[in-house]
gemmi code that builds the backbone of each chain (N, CA, C; Angstrom):
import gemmi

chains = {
    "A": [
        ("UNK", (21.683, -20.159, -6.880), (20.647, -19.207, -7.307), (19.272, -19.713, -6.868)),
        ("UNK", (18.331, -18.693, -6.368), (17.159, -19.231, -6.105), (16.297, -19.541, -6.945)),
        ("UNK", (15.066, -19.669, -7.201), (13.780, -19.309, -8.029), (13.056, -18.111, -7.451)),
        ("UNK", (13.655, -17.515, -6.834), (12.627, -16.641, -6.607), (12.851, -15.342, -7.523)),
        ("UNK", (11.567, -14.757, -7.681), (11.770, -13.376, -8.102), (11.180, -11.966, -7.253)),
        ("UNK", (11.732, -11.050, -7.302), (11.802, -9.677, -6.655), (10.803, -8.363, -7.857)),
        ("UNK", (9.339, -7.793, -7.787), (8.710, -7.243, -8.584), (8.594, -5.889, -7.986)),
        ("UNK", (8.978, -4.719, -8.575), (8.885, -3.647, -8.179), (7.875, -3.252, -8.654)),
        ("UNK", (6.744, -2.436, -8.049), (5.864, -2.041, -9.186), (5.624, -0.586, -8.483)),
        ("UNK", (5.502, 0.009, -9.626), (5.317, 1.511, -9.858), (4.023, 2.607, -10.635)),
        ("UNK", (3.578, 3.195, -10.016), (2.257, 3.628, -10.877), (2.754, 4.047, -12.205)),
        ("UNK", (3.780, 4.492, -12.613), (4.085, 4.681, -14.142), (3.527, 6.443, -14.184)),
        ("UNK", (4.297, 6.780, -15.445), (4.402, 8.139, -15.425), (4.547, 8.294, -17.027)),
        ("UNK", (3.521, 9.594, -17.636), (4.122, 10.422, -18.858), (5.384, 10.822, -19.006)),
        ("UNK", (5.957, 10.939, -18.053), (7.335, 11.474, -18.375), (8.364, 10.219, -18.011)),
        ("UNK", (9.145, 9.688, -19.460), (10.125, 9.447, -19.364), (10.662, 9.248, -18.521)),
        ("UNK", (11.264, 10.203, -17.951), (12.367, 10.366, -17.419), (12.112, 9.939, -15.780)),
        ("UNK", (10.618, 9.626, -15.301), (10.333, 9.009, -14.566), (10.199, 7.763, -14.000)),
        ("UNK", (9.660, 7.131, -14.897), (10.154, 5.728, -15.410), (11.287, 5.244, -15.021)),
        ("UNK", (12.428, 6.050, -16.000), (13.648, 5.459, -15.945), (14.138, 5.697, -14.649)),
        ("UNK", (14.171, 6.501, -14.086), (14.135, 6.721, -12.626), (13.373, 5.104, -11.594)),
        ("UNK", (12.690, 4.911, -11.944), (12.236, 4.003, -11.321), (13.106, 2.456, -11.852)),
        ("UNK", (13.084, 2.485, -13.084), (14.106, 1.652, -13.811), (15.832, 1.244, -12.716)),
        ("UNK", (16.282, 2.359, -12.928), (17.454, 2.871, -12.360), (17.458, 2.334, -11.044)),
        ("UNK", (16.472, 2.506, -10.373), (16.223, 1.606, -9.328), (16.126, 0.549, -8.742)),
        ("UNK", (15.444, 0.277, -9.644), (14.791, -1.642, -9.254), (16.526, -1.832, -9.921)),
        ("UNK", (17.401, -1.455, -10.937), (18.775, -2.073, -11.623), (19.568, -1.773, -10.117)),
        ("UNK", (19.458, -0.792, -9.350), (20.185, -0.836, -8.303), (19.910, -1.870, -6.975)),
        ("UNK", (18.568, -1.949, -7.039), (18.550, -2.885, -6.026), (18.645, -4.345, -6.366)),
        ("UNK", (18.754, -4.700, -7.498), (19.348, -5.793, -8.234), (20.465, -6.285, -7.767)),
        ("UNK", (21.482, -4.937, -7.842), (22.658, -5.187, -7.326), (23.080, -5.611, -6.349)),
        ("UNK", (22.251, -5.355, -5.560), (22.556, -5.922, -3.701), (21.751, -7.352, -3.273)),
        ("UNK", (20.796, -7.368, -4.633), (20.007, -8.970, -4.280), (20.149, -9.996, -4.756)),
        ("UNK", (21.104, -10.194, -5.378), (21.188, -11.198, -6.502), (21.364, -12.235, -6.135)),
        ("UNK", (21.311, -12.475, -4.702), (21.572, -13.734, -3.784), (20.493, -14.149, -3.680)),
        ("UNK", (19.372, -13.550, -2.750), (18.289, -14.028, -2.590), (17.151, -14.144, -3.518)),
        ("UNK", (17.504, -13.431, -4.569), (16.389, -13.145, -5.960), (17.251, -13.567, -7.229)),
        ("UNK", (16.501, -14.592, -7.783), (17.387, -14.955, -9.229), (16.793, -13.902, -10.102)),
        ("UNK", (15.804, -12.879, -10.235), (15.496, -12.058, -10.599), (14.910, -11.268, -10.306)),
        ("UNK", (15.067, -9.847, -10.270), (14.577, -8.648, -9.786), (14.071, -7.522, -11.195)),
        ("UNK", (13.176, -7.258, -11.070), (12.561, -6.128, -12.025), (11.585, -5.031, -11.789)),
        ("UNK", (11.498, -4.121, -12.299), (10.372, -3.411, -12.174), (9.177, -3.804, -13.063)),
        ("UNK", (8.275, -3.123, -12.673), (6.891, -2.923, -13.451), (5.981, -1.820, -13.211)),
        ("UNK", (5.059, -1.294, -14.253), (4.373, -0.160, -14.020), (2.451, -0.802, -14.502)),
        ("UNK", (1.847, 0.100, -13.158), (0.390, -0.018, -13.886), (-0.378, 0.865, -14.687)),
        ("UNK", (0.416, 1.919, -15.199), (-0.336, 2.796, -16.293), (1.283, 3.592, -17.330)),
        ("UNK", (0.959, 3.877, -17.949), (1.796, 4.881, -18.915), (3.191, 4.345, -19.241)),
        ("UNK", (3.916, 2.794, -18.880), (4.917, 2.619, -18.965), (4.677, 0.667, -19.105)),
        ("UNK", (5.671, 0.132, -19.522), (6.054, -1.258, -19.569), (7.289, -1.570, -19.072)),
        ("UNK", (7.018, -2.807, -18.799), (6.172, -3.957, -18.838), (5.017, -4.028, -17.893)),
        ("UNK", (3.403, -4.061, -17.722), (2.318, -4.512, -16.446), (3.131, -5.557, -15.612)),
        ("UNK", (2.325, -5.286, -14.440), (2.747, -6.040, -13.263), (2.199, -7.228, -14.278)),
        ("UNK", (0.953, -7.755, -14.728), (1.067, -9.064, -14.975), (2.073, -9.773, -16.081)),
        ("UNK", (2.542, -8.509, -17.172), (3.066, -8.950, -18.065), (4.447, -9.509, -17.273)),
        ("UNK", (4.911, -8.995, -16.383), (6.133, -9.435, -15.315), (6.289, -10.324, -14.585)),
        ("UNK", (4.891, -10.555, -14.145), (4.669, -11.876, -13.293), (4.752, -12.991, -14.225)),
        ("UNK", (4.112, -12.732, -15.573), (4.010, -13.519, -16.282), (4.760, -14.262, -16.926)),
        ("UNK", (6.116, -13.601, -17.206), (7.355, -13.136, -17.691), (8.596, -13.992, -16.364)),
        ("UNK", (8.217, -14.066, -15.099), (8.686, -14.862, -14.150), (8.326, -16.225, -13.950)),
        ("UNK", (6.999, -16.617, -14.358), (6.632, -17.895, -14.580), (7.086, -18.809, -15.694)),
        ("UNK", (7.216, -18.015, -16.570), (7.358, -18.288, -17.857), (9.265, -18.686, -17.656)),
        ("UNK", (10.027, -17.957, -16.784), (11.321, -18.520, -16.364), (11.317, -19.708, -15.333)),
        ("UNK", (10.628, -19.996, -15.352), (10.786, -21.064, -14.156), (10.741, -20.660, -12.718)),
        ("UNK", (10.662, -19.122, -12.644), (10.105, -18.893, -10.827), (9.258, -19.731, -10.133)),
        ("UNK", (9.298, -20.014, -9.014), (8.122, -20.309, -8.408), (7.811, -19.796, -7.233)),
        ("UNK", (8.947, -18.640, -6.636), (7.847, -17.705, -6.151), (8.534, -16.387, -6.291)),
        ("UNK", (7.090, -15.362, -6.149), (7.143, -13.990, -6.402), (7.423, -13.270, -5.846)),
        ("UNK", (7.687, -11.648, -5.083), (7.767, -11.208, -4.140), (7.491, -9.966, -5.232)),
        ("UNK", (6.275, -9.347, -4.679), (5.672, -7.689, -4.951), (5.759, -6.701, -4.216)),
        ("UNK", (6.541, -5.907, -4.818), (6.781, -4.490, -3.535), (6.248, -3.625, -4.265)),
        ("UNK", (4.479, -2.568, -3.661), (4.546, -1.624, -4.227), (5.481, -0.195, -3.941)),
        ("UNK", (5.639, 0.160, -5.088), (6.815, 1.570, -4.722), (5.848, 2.474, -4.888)),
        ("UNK", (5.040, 2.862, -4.198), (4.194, 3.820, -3.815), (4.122, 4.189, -2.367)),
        ("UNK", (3.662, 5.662, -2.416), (3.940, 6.278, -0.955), (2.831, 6.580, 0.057)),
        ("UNK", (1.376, 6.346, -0.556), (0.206, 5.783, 0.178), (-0.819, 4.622, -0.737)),
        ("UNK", (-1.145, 4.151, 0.339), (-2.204, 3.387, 0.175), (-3.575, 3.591, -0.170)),
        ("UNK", (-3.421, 4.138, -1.550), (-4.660, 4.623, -2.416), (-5.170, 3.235, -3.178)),
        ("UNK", (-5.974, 3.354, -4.204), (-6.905, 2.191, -4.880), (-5.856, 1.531, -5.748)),
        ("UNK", (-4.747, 2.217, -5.623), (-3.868, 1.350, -6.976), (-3.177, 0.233, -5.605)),
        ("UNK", (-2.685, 0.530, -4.331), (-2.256, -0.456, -3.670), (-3.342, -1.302, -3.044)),
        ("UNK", (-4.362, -0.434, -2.644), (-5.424, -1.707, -1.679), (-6.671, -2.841, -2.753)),
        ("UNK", (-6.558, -1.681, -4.191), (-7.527, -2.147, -5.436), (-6.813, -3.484, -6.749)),
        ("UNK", (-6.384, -2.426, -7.322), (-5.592, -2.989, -8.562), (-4.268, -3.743, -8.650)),
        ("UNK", (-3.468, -3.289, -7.802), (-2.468, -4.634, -7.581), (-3.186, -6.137, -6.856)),
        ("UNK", (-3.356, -5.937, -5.844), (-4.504, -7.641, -5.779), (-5.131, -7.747, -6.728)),
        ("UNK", (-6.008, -7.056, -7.434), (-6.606, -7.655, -7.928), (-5.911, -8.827, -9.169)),
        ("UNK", (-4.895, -7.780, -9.968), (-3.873, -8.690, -10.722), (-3.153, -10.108, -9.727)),
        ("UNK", (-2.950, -9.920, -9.036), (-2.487, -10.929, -8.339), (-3.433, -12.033, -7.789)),
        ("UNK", (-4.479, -11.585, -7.867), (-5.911, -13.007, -7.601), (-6.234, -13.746, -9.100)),
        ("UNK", (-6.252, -12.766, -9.965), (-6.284, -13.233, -11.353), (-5.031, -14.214, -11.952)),
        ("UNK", (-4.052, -13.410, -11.477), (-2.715, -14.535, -11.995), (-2.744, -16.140, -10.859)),
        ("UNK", (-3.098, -15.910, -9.712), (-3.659, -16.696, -8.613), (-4.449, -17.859, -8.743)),
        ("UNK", (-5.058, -17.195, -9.790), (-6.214, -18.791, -10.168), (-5.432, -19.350, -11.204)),
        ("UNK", (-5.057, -18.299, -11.833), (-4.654, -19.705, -13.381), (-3.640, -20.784, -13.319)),
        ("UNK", (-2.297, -19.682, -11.715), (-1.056, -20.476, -11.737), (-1.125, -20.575, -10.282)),
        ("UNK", (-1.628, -21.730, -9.638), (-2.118, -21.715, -8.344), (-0.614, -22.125, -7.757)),
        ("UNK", (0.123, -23.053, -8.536), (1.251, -23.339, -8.001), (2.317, -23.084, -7.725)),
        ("UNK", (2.171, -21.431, -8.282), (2.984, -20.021, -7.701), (2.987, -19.435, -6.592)),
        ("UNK", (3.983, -19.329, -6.087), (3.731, -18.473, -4.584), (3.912, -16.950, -4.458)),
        ("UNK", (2.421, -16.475, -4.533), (3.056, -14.929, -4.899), (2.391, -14.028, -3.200)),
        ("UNK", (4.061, -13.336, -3.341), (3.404, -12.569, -1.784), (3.648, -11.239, -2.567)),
        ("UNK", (2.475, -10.267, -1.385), (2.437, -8.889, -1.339), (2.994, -8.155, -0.230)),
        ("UNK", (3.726, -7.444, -0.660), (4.360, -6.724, 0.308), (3.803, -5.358, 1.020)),
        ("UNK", (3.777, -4.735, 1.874), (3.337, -3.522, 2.401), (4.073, -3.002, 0.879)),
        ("UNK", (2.779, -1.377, 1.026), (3.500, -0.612, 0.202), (4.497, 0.220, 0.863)),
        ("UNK", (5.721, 0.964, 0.352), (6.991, 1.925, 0.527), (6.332, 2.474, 1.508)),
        ("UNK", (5.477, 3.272, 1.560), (5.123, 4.831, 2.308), (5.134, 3.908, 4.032)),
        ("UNK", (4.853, 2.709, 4.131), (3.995, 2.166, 5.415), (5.333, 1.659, 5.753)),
        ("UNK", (6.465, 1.674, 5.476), (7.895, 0.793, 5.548), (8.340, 1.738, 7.219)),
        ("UNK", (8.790, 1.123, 8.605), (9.165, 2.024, 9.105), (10.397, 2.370, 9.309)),
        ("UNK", (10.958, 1.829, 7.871), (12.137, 2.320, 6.986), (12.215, 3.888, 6.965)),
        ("UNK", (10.864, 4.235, 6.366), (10.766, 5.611, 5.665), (11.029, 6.557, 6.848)),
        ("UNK", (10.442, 6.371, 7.804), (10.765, 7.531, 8.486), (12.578, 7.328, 9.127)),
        ("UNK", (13.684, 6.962, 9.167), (14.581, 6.556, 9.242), (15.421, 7.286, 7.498)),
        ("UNK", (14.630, 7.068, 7.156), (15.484, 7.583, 5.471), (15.051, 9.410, 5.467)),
        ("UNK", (13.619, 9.631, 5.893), (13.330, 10.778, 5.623), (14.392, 11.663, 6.589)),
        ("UNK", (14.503, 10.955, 8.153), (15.703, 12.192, 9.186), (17.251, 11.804, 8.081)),
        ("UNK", (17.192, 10.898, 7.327), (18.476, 11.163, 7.006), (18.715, 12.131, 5.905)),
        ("UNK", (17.890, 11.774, 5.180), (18.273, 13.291, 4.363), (17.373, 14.354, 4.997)),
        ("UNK", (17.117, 14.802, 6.190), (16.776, 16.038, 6.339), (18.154, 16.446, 7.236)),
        ("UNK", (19.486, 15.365, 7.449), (20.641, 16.276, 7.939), (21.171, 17.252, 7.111)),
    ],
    "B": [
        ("UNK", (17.096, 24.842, 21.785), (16.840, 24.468, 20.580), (17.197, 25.725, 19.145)),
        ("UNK", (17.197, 25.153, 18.367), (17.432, 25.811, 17.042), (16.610, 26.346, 16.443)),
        ("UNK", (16.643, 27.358, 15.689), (15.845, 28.376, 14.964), (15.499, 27.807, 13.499)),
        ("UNK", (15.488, 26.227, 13.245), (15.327, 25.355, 12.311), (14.473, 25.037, 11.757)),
        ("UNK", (13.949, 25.178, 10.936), (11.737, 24.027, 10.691), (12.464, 22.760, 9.405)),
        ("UNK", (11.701, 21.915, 9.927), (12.019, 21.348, 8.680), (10.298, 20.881, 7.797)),
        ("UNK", (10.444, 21.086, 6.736), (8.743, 20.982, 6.088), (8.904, 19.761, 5.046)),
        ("UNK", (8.466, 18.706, 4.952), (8.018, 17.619, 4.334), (6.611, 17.780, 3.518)),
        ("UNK", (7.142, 18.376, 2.286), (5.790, 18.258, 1.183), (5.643, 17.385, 0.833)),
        ("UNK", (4.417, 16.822, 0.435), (3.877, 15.732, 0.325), (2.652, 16.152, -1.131)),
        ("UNK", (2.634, 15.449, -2.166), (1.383, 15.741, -3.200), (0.230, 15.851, -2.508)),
        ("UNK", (-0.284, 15.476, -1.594), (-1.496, 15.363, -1.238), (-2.335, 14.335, -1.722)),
        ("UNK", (-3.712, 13.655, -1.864), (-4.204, 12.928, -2.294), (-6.212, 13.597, -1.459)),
        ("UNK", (-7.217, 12.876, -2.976), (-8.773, 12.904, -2.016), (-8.927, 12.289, -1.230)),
        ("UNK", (-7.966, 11.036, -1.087), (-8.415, 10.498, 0.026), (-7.773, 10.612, 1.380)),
        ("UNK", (-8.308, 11.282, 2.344), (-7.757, 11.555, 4.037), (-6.828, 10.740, 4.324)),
        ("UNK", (-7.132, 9.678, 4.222), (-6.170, 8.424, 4.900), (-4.719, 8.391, 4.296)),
        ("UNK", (-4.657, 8.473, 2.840), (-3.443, 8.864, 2.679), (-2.852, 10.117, 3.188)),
        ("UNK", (-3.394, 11.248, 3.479), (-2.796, 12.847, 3.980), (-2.857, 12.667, 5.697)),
        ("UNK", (-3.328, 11.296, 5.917), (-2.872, 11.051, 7.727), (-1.945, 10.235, 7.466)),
        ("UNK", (-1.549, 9.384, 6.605), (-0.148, 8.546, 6.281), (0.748, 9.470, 6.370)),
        ("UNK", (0.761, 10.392, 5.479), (1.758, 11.596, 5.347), (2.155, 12.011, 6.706)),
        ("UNK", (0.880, 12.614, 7.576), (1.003, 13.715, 8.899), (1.702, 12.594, 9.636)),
        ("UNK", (0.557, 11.168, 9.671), (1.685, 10.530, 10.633), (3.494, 10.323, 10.619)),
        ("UNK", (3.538, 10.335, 9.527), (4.899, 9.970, 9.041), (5.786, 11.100, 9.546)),
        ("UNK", (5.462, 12.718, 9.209), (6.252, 13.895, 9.903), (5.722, 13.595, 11.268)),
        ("UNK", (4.527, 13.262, 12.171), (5.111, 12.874, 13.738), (6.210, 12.268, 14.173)),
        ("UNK", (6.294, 11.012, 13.405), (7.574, 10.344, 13.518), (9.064, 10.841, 13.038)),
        ("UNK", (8.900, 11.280, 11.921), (9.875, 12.215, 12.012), (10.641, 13.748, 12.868)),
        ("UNK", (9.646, 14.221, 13.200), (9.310, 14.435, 14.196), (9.907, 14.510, 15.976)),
        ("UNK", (9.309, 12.747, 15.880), (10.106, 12.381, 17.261), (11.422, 12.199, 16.970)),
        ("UNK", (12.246, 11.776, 16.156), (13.120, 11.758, 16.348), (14.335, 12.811, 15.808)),
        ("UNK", (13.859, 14.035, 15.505), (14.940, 15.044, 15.352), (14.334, 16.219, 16.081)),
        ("UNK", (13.942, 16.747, 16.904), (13.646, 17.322, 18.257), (14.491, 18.498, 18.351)),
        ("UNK", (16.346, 17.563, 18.214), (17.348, 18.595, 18.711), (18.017, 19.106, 17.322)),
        ("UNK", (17.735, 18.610, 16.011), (18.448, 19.918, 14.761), (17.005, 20.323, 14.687)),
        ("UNK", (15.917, 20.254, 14.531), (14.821, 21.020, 14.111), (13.821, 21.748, 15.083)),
        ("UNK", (13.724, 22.738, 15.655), (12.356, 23.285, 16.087), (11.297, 23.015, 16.112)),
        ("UNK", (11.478, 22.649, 14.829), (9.774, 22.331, 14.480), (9.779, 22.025, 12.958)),
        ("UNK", (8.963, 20.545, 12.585), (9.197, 19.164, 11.700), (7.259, 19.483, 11.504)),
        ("UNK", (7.632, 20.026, 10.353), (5.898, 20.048, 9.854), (5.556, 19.115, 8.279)),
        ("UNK", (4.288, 18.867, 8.134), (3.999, 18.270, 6.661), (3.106, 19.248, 5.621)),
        ("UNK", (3.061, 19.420, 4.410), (1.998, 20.345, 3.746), (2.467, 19.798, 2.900)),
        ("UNK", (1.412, 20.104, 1.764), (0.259, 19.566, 0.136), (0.790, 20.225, -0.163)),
        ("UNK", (0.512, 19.969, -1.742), (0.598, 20.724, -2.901), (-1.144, 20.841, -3.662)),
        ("UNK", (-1.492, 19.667, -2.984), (-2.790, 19.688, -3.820), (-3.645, 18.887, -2.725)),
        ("UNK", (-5.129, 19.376, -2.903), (-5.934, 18.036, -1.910), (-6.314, 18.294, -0.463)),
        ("UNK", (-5.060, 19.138, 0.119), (-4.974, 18.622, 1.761), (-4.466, 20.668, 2.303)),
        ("UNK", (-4.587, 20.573, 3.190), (-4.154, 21.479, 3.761), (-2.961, 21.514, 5.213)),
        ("UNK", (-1.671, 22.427, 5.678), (-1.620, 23.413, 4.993), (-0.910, 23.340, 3.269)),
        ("UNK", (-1.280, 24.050, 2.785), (-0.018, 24.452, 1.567), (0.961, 24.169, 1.820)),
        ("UNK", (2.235, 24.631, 0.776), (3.489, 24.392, 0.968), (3.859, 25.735, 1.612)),
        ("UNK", (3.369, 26.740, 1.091), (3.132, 28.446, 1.434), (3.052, 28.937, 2.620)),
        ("UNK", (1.429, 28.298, 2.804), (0.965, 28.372, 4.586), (1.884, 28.017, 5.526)),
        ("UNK", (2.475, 26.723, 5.230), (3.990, 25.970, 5.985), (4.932, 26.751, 6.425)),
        ("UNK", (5.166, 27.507, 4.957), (6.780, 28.231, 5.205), (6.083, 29.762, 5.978)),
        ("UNK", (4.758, 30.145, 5.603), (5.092, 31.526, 6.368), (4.349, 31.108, 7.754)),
        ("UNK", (3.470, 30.097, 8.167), (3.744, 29.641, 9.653), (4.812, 29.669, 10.536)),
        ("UNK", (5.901, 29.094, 9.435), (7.448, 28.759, 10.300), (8.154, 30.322, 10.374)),
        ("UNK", (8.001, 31.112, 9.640), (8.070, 32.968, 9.426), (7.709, 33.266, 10.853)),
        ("UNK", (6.444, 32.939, 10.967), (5.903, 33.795, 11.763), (5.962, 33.616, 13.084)),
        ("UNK", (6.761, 31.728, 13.326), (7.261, 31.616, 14.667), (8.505, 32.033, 15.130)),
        ("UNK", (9.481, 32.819, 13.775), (10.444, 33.407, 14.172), (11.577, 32.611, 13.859)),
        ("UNK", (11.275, 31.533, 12.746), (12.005, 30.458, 12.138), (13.402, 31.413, 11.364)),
        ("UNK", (14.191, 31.084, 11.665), (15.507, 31.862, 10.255), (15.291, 30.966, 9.402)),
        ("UNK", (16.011, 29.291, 9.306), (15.982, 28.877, 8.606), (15.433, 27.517, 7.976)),
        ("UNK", (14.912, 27.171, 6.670), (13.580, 26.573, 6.589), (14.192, 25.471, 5.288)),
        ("UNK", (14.492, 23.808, 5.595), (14.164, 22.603, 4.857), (13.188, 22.562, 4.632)),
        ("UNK", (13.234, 21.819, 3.089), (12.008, 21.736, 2.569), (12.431, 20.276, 1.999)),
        ("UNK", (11.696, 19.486, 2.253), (11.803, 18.186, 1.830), (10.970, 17.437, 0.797)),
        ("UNK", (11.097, 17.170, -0.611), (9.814, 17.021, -1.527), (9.651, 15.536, -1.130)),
        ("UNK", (8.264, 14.792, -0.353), (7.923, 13.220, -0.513), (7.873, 13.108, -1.693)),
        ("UNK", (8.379, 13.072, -2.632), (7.704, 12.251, -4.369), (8.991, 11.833, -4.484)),
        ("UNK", (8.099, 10.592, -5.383), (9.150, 9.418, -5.721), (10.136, 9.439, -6.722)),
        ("UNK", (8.756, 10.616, -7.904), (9.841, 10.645, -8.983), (9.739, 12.415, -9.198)),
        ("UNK", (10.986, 12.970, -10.139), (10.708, 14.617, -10.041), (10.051, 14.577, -11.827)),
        ("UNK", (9.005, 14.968, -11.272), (7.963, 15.454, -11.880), (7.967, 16.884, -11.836)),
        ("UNK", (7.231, 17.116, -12.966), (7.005, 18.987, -12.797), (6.533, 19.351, -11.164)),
        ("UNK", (6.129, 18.761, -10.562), (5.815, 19.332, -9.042), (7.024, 19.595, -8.577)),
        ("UNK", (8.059, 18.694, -8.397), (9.733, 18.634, -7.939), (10.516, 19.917, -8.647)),
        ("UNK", (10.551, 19.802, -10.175), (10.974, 20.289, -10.980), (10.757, 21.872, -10.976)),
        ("UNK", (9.378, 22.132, -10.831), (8.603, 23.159, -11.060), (7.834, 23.875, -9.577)),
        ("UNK", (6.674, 23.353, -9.483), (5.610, 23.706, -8.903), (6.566, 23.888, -7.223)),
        ("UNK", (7.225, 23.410, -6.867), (7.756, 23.402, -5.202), (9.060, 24.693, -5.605)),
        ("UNK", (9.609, 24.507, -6.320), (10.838, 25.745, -6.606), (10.118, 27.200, -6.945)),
        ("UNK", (8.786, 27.049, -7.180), (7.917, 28.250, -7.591), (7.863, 29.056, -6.662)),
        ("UNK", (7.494, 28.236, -5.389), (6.819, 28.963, -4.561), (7.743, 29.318, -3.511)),
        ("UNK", (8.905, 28.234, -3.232), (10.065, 29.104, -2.435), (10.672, 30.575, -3.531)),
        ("UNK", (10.588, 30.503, -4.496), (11.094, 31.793, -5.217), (10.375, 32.793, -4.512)),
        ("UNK", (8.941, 32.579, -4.767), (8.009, 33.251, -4.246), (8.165, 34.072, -3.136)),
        ("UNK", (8.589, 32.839, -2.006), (8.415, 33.645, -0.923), (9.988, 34.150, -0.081)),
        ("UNK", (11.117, 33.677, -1.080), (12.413, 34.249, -0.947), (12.460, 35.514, -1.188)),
        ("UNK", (11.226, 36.043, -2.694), (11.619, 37.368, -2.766), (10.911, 38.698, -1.546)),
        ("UNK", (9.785, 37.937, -1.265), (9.482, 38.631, 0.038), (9.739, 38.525, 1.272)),
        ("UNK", (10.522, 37.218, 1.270), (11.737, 37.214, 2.535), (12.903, 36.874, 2.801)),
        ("UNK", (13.811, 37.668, 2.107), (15.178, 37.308, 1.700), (16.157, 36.956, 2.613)),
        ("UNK", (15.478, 37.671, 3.865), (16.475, 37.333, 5.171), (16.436, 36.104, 5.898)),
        ("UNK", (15.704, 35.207, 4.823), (15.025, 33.584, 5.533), (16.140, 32.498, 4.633)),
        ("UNK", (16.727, 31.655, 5.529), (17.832, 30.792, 4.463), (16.384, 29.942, 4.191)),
        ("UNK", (16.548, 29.177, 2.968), (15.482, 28.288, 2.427), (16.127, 26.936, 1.904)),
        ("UNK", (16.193, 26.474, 2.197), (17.341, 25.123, 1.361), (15.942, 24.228, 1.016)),
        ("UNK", (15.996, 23.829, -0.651), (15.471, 22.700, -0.982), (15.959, 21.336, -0.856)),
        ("UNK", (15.485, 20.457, -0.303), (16.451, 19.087, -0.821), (16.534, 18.053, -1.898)),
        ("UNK", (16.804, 17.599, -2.589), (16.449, 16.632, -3.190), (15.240, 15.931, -3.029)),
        ("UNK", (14.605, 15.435, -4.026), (13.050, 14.590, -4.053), (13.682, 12.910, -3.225)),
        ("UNK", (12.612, 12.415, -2.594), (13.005, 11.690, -1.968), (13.212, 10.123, -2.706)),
        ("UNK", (12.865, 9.871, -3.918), (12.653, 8.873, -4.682), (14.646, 8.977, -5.297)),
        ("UNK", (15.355, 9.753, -4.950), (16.428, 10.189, -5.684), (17.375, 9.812, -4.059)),
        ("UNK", (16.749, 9.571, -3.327), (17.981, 9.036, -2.290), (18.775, 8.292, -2.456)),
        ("UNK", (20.218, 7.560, -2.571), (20.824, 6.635, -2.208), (20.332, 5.912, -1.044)),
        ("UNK", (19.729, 6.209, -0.178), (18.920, 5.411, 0.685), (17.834, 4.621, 0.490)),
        ("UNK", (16.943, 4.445, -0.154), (15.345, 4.296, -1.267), (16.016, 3.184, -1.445)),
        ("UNK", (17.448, 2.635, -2.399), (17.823, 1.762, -2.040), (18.277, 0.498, -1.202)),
        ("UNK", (18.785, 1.122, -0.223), (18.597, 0.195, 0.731), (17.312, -0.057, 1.340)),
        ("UNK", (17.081, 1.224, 1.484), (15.359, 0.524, 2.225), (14.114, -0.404, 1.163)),
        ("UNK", (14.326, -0.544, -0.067), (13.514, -1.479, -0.743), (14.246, -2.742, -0.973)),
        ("UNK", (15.184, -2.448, -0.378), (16.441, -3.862, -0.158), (15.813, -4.472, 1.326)),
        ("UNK", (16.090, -3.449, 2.060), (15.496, -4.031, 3.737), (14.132, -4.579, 3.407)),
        ("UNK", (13.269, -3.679, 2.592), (11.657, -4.416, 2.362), (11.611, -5.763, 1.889)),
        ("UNK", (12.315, -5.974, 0.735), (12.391, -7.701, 0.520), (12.816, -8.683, 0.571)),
        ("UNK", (13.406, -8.062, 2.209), (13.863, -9.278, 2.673), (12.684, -10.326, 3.241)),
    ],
}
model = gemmi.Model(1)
for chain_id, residues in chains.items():
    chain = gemmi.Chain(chain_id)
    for i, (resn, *xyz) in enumerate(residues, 1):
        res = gemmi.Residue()
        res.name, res.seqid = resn, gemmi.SeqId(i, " ")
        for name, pos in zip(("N", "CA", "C"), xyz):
            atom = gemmi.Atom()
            atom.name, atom.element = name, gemmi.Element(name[0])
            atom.pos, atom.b_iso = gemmi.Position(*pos), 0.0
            res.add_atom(atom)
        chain.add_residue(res)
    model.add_chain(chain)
structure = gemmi.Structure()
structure.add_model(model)
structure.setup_entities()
């Protein structure tokens, strides 16, 4: 098992049922990582729990020592280029001896266009 | 070629750069389905122009029969749920002789999976 951990983060949603949707997710891609990630989770930055920091925090606090942040967002608005670094410069100073990377966000993956022709068969 | 469109809605956003993330993304999509689609367009719901509306009776008016509609959102929200099924009703009842297929929201792929699997690696 590694130390590393796998952070999904998600802008979070009023509805339920969105969330868990996102939930449902990060539990699925769990499934296929459990090799390279001793832990994988989601997180949300408004309307849902656990915060990206409460998660990061929550990985340190297990003995991770390094992070890996994927935003699951589909452009690069102020929540990916603003507010996720910024949490991550803040957690940065206190636990310098963490290795936390940022990942492109979803929308910029050139995954996506590869997933989008597939479900448009 | 085929009498096909395929339309990729997208929420839209104020800021441009995300609604050229979007457009770029249907270029690329785009390039690579040429031979099932005619013609691979993007439109808003909010923010950006064209509509989802403008889209489908553009593709009308090039003599399109039949018209994918692809929702970009991650999670189904009343836009998925609601606001995108509104307006194909809409324009099914004034053009019934047009096949219209919705697809699934794209956050609901079995694919989304693998590709946030491919991302952290």
């Amino acid at each position: 098992m590694s130390d590393k951990a796998l952070i999904i983060v998600a802008h979070g949603s009023r509805k339920a049922s969105s969330n868990e949707e996102v939930r449902t997710l990060g539990d699925n891609v769990r499934a296929l990582r459990d090799k390279e990630y001793a832990y994988v989770t989601t997180s949300f930055l408004e309307f849902a729990k656990p915060s990206l920091k409460e998660s990061i925090l929550s990985c340190i606090d297990k003995g991770i020592g390094e992070i890996v942040i994927l935003p699951y967002f589909l452009a690069s608005g102020h929540h990916v280029t603003r507010d996720i670094p910024e949490v991550i410069d803040d957690i940065r100073s206190s636990y310098p001896q963490i290795k936390i990377t940022l990942k492109a966000h979803l929308g910029s993956s050139t995954g996506m266009v590869r997933l989008l022709n597939d479900m448009a068969k």
